[in-house]
N, C-alpha and C positions, 0 to 999 in steps of 0.2 A: 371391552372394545377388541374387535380382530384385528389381530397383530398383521403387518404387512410381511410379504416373503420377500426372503434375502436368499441371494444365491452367495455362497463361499465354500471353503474347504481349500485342503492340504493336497495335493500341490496346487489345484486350483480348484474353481465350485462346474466348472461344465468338461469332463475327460468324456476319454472314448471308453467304450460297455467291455471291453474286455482288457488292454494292461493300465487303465486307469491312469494314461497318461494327456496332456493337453494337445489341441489339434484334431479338427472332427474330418474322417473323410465324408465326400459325396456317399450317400445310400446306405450308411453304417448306422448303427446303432448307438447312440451317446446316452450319458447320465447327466445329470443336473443335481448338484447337490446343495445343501444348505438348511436353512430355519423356515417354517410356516409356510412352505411350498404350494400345502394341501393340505387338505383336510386329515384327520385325523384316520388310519387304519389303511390297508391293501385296497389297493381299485384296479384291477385288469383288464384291458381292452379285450371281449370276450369273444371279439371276432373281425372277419373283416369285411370291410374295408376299415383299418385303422383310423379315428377319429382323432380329427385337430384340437377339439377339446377331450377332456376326459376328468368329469370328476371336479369339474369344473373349473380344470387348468389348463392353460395353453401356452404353447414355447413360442417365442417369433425372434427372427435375427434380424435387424437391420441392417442393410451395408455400411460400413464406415464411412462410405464416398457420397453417400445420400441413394434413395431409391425406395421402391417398394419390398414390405417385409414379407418374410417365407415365416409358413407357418408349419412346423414340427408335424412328423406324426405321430401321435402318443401311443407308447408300452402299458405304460402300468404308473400310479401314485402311489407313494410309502410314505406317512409320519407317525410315527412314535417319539413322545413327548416331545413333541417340536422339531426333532430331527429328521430330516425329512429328505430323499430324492427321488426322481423323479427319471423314467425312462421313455425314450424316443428315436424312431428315425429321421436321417440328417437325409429331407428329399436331395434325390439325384440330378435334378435339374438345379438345385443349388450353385451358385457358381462360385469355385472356388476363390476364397478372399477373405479379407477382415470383416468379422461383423461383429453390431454390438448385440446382448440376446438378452433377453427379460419374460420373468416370468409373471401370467396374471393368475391369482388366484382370489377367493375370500376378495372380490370386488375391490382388489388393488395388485397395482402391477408394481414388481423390485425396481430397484435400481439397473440397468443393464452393465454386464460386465463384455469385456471385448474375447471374440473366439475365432481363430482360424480357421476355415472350412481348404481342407486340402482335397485333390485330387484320388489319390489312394493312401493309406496309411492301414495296414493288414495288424491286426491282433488277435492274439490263441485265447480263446475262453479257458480259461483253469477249474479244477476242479471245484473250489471253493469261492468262485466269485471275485476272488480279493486280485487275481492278476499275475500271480507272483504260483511257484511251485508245481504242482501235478496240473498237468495237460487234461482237457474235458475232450478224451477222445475213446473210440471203440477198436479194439483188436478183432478181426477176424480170420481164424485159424484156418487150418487144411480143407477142411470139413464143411468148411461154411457157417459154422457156430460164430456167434457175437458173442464179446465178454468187455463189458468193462474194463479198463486197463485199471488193475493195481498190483501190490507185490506178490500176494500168494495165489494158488487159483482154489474157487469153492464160489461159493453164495452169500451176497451181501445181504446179513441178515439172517442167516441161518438157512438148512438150505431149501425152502420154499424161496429163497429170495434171485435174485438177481444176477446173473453168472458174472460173477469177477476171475481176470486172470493176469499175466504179465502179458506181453508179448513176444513174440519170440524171431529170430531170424524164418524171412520169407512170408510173414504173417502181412495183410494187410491191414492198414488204420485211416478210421473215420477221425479227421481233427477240425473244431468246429472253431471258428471265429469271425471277425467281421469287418471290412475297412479297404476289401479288393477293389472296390470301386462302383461307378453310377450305373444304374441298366436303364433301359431304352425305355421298356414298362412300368407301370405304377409301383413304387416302394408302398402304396398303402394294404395289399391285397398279398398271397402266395405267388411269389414270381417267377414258379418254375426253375427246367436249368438252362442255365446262363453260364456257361464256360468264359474265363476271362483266361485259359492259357494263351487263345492268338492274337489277346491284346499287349500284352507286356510280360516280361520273363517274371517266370513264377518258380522257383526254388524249395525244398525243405532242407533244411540242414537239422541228423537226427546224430547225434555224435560227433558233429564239426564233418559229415557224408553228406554232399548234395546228391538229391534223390528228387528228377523230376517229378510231379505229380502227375496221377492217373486225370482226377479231375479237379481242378480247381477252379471252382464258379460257386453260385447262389444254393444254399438249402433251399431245396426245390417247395417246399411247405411253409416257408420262416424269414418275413419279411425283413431285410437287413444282415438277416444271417449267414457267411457264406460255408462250404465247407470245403476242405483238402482230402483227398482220395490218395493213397499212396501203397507201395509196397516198400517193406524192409528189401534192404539186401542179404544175400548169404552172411556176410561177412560184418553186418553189423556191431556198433558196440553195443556190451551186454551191461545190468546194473539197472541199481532200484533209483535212482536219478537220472538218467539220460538225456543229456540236452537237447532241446526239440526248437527250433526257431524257423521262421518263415522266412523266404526271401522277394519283395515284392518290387521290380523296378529296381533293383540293389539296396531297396531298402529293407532291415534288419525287423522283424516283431518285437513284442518282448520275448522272453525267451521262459521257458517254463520246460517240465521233464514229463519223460516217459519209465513206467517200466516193462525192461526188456529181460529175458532168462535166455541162457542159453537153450538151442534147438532139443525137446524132450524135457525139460526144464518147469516144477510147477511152482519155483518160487524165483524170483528175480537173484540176479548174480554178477559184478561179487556185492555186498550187503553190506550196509555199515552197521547193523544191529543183528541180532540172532532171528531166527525164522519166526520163533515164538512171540517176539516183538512185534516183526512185520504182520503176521496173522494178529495181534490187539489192533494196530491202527488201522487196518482193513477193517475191523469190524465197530468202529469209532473212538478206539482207546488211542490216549496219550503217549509219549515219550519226553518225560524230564529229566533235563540236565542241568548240571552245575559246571560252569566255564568261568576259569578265571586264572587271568596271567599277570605275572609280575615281570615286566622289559625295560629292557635296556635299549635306544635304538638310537644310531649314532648317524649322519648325512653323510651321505656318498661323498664323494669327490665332487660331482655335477648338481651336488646340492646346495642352493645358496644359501651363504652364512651370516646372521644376523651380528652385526657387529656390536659386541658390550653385552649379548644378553645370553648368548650361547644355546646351541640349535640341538642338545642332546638330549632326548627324551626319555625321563624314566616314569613308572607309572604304573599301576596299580586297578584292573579294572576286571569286570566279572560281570554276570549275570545267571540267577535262576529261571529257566526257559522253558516251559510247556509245549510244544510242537503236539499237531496231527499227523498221520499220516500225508494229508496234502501238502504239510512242509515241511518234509522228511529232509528236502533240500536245505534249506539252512540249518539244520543240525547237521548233513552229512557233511559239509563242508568245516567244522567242527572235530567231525571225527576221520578226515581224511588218512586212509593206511599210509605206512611208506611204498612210494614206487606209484601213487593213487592222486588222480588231480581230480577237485571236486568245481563246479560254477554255481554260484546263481544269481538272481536278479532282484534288484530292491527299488521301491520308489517309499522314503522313508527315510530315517536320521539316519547319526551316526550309528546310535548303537547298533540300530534296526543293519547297516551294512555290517556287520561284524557279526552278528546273532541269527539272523533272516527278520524278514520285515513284518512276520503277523503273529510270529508266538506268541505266547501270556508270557508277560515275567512278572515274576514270584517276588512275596517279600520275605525276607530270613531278618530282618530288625538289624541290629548293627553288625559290622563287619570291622573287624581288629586287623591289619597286619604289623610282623615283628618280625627283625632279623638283623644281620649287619649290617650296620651304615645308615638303619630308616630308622633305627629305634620302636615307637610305637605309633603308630599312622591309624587312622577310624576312615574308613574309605566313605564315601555319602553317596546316598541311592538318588536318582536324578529321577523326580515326581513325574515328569515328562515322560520319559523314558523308559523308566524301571531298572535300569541299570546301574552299577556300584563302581565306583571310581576314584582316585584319590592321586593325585601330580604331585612329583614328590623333588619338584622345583618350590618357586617361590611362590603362594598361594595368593596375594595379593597382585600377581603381574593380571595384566588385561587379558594375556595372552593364556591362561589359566583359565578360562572359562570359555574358549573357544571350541566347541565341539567337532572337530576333525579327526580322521582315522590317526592310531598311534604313530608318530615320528614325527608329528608336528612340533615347534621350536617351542619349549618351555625354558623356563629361567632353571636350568640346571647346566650349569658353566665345567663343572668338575664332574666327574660319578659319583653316586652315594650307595649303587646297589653293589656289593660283592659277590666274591663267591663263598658261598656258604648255606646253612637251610635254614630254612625261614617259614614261616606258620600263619595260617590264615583263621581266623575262628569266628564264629556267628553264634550271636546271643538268641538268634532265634525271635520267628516273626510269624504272621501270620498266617505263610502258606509252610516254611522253612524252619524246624525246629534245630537246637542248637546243633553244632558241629566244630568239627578242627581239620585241617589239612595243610600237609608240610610241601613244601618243594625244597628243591636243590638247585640252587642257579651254580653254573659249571663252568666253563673255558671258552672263551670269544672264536669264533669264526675269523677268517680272512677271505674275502670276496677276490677272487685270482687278478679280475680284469677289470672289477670294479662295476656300477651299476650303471645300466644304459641312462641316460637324461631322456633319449625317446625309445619308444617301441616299436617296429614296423610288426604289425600285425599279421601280415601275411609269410610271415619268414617264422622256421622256429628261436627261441630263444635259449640258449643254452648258457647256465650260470655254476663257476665253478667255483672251488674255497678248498682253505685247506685249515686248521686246525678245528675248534668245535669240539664241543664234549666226548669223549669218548663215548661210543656205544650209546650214542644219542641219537637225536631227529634233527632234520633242518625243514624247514617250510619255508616256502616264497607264496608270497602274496602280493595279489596286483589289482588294482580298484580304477575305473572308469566312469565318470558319468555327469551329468547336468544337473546342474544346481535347479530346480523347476520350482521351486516356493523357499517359507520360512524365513529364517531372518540371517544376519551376519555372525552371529553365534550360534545357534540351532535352524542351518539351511536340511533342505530338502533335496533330499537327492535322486533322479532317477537313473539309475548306476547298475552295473555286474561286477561283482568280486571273483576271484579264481582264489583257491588254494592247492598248492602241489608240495608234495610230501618227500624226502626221501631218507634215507639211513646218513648218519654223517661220514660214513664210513666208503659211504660213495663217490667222496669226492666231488660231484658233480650231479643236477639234474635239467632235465629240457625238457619247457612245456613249449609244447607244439601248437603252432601254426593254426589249427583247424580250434582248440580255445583258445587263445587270443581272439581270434577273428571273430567271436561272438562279443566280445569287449566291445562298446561304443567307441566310437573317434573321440579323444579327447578336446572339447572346446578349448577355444582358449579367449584370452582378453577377463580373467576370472570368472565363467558364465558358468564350469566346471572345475573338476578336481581328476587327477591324474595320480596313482601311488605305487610304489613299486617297493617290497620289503623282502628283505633274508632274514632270519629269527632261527636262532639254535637252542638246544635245550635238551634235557636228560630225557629218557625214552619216558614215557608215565608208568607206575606199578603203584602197585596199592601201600601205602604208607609215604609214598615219595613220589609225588604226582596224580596220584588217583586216591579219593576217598565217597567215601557218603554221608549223605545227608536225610534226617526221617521228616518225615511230610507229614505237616498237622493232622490232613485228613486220612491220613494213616497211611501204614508203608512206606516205601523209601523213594530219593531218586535214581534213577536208571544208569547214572554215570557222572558224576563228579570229578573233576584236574581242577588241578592249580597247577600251572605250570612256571618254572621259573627261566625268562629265555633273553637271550642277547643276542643283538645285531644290528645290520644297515638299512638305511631305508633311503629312499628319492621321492621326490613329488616327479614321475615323470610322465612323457604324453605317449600317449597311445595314440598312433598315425597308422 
């Protein structure tokens, strides 16, 4: 019997075609995702005028208020073993509002789920489809030459292939995405160009630097699709993650990178890995790491205190992580220098915010830690997830199983972690063969003034302290964003993280204004999450914070810490 189609998925089953968030604009490009959608294999609309059926499926919205139903213009059909979405344009005569949408296929229509059709809502196509990391956009040099934006410059593919390069100050970029809004002419056909700069203020921000655009309207060949035309400045920021966001109506994109080299420059700079790295994931190889910290983190002053159960968080959490080149970004935020503040953006769990939201994580079988005060702890890998963790509170609280970034209230009343060095060791797993790695947890921090309860994003924020390990590091880290699916233990978040880095010996660091400002408004009434943390800790070296781990499939990983770190944290809002 054919199964009927079901529309669902994480954050929900109908987002927009590039940061796969919910909310479809007029004349954009959506997905539809779910079970038995379509038939089985690839079906693409092979020309145009774009057809309302395709493949023998068709999208229709209904008003919520009652009326007549709009009928989608179809992309393309995908199922593989049942898994299935579906692509389409959101016609322009659309009017924005609630509707409910259902899909018919296999001679039965879904259940309809409810979707906003909004006015504009602008998103960056990324290089990998998934929403999140490297920008799908073109640099064009002095010369007039096109290059692919990645870290080194050569040929994708060896060099018959494909000119890749960084981009460089004064260069200009093609950046493709979709959600500027409805045009006058048929969404089903090539719609020519259509400039939407004299309709409403159009922005890039390429380093927290608004930089109007040359052009920003419709890909003149690509129904739904519009593109941004722009030039670098002299004075750009340089680097193989480059924050790159739109600004449409004052509304924010997602926010995805660029890489930029300094002028004469044929690899991006400064790098969070060596050249010879960046030349593999150019050319489709990995970078795997090993990240895992052992914290102490204690509530501000402005942070409310659970009375009887004690709001001090210690804890025990890690993951082995596979990264692409496309999500160079959530590693680099990982390996941020001191004096170095890295961004990025997730729609995804907990861990997925701490880690980046698309790597692979690895399994290494069980994980031991040991030292003073914990005795012997088995950290557990969250099946979900992929990530390894272990609360070194009371393990039976309710509140022990809630997945939230580190400094959330766990039943630890007293401290149990000291100072001392402490050993992490894996029996070894299916991607992760065995290992050991030590850290050194050191000397507590004092935060001067204390941690803000909110953040004005437009001001810089400057956070000072005085004690901290000698000839250590201090990191702050700040998290933003909407709860958009999942459940009250494992929510869903569509969120940007920052981490900035500095010596402890600095006494002080200030992240600036221009990231913040790419941070989302913190909701409030619970609909999001707001976090604000200081974290100290001995510099990493190999034997005492940095080790390695050998890979089933042979050779090693690329960079292994265990860090052992103390300090403050807030749940605060970013305004």
């Amino acid at each position: 019997m054919t199964q009927a189609p079901v529309i669902s998925g994480l954050p929900a089953g109908v987002l927009d075609a590039a940061g796969y968030t919910p909310n479809i604009a007029q004349g954009s490009v959506f997905v539809v995702k779910g079970s038995n959608l379509c038939p089985a294999g690839v079906v693409q609309a092979g020309s145009y005028p774009l057809p309302v059926t395709l493949n023998g499926v068709s999208i229709a919205l209904t008003p919520a208020a009652g009326g007549a139903s709009v009928a989608a213009y179809m992309i393309y059909t995908y199922n593989s073993a049942g898994v299935s979405q579906l692509a389409a344009v959101m016609p322009s005569a659309t009017t924005p509002g609630l509707y409910n949408i259902s899909v018919s296929a296999n001679g039965s229509t879904s259940a309809a789920v409810p979707v906003t059709v909004v006015q504009r809502k602008f998103g960056i196509f990324t290089a990998d489809s998934s929403g999140t990391g490297a920008a799908a956009l073109q640099s064009i040099d002095a010369t007039g030459g096109y290059h692919n934006n990645r870290f080194t410059t050569g040929a994708l593919g060896g060099s018959s292939g494909v000119s890749m390069a960084p981009a460089h100050p004064g260069d200009f970029l093609v950046a493709y995405g979709t959600g500027l809004g409805a045009i006058q002419v048929s969404d089903q056909g090539a719609p020519g160009v259509i400039d939407f700069s004299g309709q409403t203020s159009i922005e890039v921000l390429v380093g927290g630097e608004a930089i109007t655009p040359l052009y920003a309207g419709r890909s003149p060949g690509y129904s739904g699709v519009d593109q941004i035309n722009l030039q670098l400045p002299a004075d750009v920021q340089t680097g193989c993650t480059v924050p790159i966001q739109v600004s449409v109506a004052g509304q924010l994109s997602n926010l995805a990178t660029v890489a930029i080299a300094p002028a004469g420059g044929d690899t991006c700079s400064p790098a969070p890995v060596s050249t010879d790295v960046l030349s593999r994931l150019d050319q489709g190889g990995s970078l795997t790491l090993g990240s895992f910290w052992l914290t102490q983190v204690t509530p501000a002053a402005t942070q409310p205190q659970l009375a009887g159960i004690g709001n001090m968080n210690e804890s025990a959490l890690g993951a082995f992580v596979k990264y692409s080149g496309f999500q160079l970004a959530g590693a680099a935020a990982l390996l941020s220098a001191p004096g170095a503040c890295q961004i990025s953006y997730t729609v995804g769990n907990t861990a997925q915010l701490i880690f980046g939201s698309i790597g692979t994580y690895l399994d290494a079988g069980g994980l031991t830690l040991s030292g003073p005060g914990v005795g012997v702890r088995q950290l557990t890998r969250d099946t979900a997830s992929g990530a390894y963790s272990v609360l070194l509170g009371d393990s039976n609280s309710p509140l022990a199983s809630i997945h939230l970034p580190l400094g959330y209230p766990s039943l630890t009343p007293s401290p149990m972690i000291a100072s001392g060095a402490y050993q992490l060791t894996g029996s070894g797993g299916a991607d992760i063969g065995k290992f050991s790695a030590s850290a050194t947890v050191g000397q507590p921090l004092t935060i001067s003034d204390g941690l803000p309860a909110a953040v004005n994003r437009a001001r810089d924020l400057t956070i000072s302290w005085t004690g901290g390990t000698s000839g250590g590091l201090v990191s702050v880290t700040g998290i933003s964003g909407t709860i958009v699916g999942g459940t009250s233990t494992q929510p869903i978040y569509d969120a940007a993280k920052f981490t900035c880095t500095a010596e402890t010996s600095s006494g002080s660091i200030t992240i600036p204004s221009a990231l913040l400002s790419q941070l989302p408004v913190t909701p409030t009434g619970g609909a999001g999450m707001g976090y604000l943390a200081v974290t100290s800790g001995a510099q990493p070296a190999q034997g005492n914070g940095m080790f390695t781990a050998p890979l089933t499939a042979g050779g090693a990983i690329d960079g292994g810490f265990f860090l052992g770190t103390l300090g403050t944290f807030t749940t605060a809002t970013y305004q």
